[in-house]
N, C-alpha and C positions, 0 to 999 in steps of 0.2 A: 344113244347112251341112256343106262338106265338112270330114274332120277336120286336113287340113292347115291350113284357115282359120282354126279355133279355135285353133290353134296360133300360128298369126301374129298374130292377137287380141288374146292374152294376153300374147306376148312384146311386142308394142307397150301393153297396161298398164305391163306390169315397167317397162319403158324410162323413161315416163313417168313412174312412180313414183321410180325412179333420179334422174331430171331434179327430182324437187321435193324427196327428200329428200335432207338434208347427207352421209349412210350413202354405201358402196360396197355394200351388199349384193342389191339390186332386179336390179343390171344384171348378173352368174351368171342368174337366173332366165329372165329376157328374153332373154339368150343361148342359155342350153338350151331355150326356147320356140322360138328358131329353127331351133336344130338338129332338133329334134323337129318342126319342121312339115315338115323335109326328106325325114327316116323317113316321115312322115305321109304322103307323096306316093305311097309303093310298098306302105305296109303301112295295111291300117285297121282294124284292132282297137284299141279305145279304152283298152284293159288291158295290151299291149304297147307302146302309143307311151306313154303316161301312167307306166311303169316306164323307159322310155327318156329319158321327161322327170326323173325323179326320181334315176337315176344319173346323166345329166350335172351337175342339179345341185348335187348332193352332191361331188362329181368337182370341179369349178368353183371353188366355194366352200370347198371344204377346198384347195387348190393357189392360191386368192386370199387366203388365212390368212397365208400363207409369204408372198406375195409382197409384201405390205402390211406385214408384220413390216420386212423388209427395207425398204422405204420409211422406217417410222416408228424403226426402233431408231438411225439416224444421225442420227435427230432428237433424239431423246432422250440420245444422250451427246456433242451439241456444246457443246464446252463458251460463255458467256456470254463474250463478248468483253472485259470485265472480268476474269474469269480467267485472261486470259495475264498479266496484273502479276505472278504468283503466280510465284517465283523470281525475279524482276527488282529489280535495284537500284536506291536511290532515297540521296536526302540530306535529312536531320534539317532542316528550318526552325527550332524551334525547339526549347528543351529541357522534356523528357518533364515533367510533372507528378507528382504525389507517387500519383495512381493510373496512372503509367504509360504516360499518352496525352501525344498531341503533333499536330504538324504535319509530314506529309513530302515532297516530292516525286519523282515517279516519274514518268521520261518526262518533262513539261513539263505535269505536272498536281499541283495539293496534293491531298492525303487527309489526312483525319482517320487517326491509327495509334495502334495499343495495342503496348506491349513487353511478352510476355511473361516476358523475360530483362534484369531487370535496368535500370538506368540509361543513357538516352540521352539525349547531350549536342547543343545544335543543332552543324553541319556535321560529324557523323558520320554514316557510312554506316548503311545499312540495309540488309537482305532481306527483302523480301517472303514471309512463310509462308504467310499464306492471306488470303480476304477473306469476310469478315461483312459483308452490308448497303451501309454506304457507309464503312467503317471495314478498314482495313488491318492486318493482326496481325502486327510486324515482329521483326525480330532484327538487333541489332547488330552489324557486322560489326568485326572485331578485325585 
């Protein structure tokens, strides 16, 4: 076997391997398999393409680190669609309980709401501070 073939071989494993598993990691390897079977075509020492294959993929895969960062870190701090209530005003349905909860709505939805501050009477306003679960953490607005 020529040693470009072996080359091409192995990047068609990676590939394959790529294709079955859920990972981005196979398809660097299968890549620098290819490029290595290019080298492979002019050079055939099995010590120097096999170091050619080993700096691309190091090369690859440390530059696919960053680039996948950048993918996933926008994923990771969008916020829950739910979270945009968070400052938005709403009105009291009814009045607060003796631990603080009630009924509010916000936009053209009820939530369950806790006051941290105090006494809330139904048709007062409210601010959204944050949200817990399915439960609203409000503040009265004066």
């Amino acid at each position: 076997m020529v040693e470009w073939q072996f080359w091409i071989i192995l990047g068609i494993i990676f590939i394959v391997l790529e294709i079955i598993t859920p990972t981005f990691f196979f398809f660097w390897f299968g890549l620098s398999s290819f490029i290595t079977a290019i080298f492979g075509l002019f050079i055939s020492n099995k010590i120097i393409n096999s170091v050619i294959f080993i700096i691309f993929s190091t090369i690859l895969w440390l530059f696919s680190r960053k680039i996948v960062k950048k993918w996933i870190n926008p994923l990771q701090n969008k916020n829950f669609h739910l979270d945009e209530l968070i400052g938005k005003t709403g009105l009291a349905l009814s009045d607060f309980d003796k631990n603080n909860s009630g009924i509010v709505k916000v936009f053209s939805e009820q939530w369950s709401a806790y006051s941290e501050e105090g006494e809330v009477k139904k048709g007062d306003k409210v601010i959204v501070l944050k949200r817990e679960s399915n439960m609203l953490i409000v503040k009265k607005i004066l």
